[in-house]
Every structure is written in structure tokens, then in C-alpha cells.
C-alpha positions in Angstrom: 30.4 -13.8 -16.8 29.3 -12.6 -19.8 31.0 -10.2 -22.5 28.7 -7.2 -21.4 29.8 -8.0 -17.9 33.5 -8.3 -19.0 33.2 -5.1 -20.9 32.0 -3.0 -18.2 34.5 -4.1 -15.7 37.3 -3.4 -18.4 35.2 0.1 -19.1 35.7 0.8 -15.2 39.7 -0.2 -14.8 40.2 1.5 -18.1 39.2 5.2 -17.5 41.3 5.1 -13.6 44.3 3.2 -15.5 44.5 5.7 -17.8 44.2 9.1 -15.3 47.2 7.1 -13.1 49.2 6.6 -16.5 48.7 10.3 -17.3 49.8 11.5 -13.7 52.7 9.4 -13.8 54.1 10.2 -16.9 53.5 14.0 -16.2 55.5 13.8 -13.2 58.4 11.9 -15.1 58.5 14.8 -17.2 58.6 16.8 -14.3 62.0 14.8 -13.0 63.3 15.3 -16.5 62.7 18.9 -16.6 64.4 19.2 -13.0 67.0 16.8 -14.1 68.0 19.2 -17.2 67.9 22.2 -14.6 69.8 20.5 -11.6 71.7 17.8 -12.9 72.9 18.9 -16.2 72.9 22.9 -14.7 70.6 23.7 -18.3 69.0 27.3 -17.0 65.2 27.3 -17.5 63.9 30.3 -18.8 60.6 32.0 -18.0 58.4 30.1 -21.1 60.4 26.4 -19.9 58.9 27.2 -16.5 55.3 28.7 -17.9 55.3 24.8 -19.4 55.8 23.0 -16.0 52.2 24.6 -14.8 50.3 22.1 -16.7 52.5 19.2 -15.3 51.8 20.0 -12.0 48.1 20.6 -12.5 48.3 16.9 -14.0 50.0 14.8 -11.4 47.4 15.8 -8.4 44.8 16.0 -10.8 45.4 12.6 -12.5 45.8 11.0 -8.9 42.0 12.2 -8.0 40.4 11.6 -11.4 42.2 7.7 -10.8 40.6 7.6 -7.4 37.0 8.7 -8.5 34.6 5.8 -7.9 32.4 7.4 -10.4 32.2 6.8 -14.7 30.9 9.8 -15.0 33.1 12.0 -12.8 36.2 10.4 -13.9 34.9 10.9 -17.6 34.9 14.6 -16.7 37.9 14.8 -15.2 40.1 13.3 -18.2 38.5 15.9 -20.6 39.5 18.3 -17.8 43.3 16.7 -17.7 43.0 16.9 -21.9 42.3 20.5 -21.5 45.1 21.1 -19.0 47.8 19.2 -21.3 46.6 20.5 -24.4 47.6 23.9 -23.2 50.7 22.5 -22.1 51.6 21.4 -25.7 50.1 25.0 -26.8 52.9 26.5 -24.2 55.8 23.5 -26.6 54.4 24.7 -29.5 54.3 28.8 -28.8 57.8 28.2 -27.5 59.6 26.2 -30.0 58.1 28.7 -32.4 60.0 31.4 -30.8 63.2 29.6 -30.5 62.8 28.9 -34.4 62.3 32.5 -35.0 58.6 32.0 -36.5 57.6 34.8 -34.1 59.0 36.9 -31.4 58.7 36.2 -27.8 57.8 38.2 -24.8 59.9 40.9 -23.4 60.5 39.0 -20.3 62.5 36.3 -22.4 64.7 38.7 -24.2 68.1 37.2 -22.1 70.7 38.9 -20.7 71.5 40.8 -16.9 68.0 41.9 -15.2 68.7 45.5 -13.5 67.2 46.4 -10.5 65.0 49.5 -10.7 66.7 52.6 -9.7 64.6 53.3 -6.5 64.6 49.8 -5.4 67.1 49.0 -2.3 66.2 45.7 -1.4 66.7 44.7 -4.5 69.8 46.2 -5.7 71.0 44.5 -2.2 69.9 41.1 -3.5 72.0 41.3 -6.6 70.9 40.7 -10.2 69.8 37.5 -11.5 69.9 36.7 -15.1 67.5 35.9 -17.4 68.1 33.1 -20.0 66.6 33.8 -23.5 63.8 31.8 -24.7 64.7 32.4 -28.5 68.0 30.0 -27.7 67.3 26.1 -27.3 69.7 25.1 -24.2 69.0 21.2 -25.3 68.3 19.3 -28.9 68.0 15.9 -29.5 67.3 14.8 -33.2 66.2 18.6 -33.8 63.8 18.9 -31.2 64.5 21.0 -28.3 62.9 20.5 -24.9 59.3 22.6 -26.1 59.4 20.4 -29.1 59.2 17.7 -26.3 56.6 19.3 -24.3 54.5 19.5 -27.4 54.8 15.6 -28.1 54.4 14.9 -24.5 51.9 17.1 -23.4 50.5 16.2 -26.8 49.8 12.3 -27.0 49.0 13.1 -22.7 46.0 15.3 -24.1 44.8 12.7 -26.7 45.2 9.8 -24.2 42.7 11.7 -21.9 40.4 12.7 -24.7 40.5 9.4 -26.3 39.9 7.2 -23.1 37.0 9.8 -21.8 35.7 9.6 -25.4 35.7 5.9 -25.4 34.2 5.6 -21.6 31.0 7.6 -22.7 30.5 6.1 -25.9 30.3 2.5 -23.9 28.3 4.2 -20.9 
């Protein structure tokens, strides 16, 4: 075997290893996320579960791009799973600005009792639910909430995919 040989077999496991890693890590943060919320009884609010969309994009979407028998395809579809995780960590970073008070946050995050509207039976029947503020971190660790998380997470996910679909072409 020669080293061009050995490169381009390395070149081939590299770009599926890397879509697998990305799936797998995005649906531990997933389990995290649900962990916080089920286990620990932390109440997402609307922008913590706005953040979970580009997790669950990921996981499917990293399985297939790992199971694409073709360079190019698989090249394409980690730029794809960059995109989708760099908006993820856009969603961290939007949100931890919010709970830092850099910027205000939509309405729907405001916190407090939702009302049903006057005219609305059904759901003055179903009770009101409330809505957790998004300006509040539920969670710090070392002065990081969970969006400052996301953004690190979602973050080094989106350079991983770049960097390995970046390096795939460049050897192609």
C-alpha cells in the first residue's frame, strides 16, 4: 500500500467518522437538555426549546451524511450540518445575550401566567400554562448558562463539520 493509497482510505473513514461523531454528540446534548427539564424539573422556555431544532436536524442528518457512500455527497452534507449547528450556536449566542441583558428578548419570553383570550372556551377549560422568562438563566456552571453551552457546543459541532468537509475537498 502506498501513502496515497493510505491517505485516501483515511480521507474516506474520515469525512463518515466525523458526521457519526457530530450526530452523536448532538443527541447527547439532546439527553442533557431533557435531563435538565425532566430530571432536574429546570422549565425550558420558548428560546431553550427554539435551540433544540438544530439538534434534532443534526442527529438524523449526521446519521445519513455517515452512511453516504459518496466523497462528494458526504462533503456536502457536513457543510449542510455546519450550517444547521452554526445557527444553533447563533440561537446560544442570541439567547445568552438576552439573559445578560445586552438586548431585549421577544414578547413571547417575557415570563409569567399566559391568559387565555377572552373568547376562547377550550382554552380557558384547559387552564393556563406558564411561561418561563428567557432573560432568567435557570442553570450556571462557571458563569455559563445553558445558551452559553449551546454556543460552545453547537459551536466547535459547526467547525468540526466545516473543517472535516474543508479538509475532504482539499484532498479530493
Amino acid at each position: 500500500m502506498t501513502a496515497s493509497d493510505f491517505a485516501t482510505r483515511l480521507r474516506a473513514q474520515l469525512l463518515p467518522a466525523a458526521a457519526f461523531a457530530i450526530a452523536a454528540v448532538a443527541a447527547l446534548t439532546l439527553a442533557g437538555a431533557w435531563f435538565f427539564e425532566l430530571v432536574l424539573k429546570l422549565e425550558p422556555c420558548p428560546l431553550c426549546l427554539d435551540q433544540r431544532i438544530p439538534y434534532y436536524i443534526a442527529v438524523p442528518l449526521g446519521i445519513l451524511v455517515g452512511l453516504l457512500g459518496n466523497e462528494r455527497l458526504a462533503r456536502i452534507g457536513l457543510v449542510l450540518l455546519g450550517v444547521v449547528l452554526l445557527i444553533g450556536a447563533g440561537y446560544g449566542v442570541y439567547h445568552a445575550g438576552i439573559e445578560w441583558g445586552f438586548w431585549e428578548g421577544p414578547a413571547a419570553c417575557a415570563g409569567g401566567a399566559a391568559t387565555a383570550p377572552a373568547g376562547d372556551i377550550l382554552s380557558s377549560l384547559k387552564g393556563t400554562q406558564r411561561v418561563v422568562s428567557c432573560s432568567e438563566a435557570a442553570w450556571r456552571f462557571l458563569g455559563l448558562s445553558l445558551a452559553g453551552y449551546n454556543v460552545l457546543i453547537a459551536g466547535g459541532l459547526a467547525i468540526l463539520a466545516f473543517r472535516t468537509a474543508l479538509a475532504g475537498s482539499r484532498n479530493a
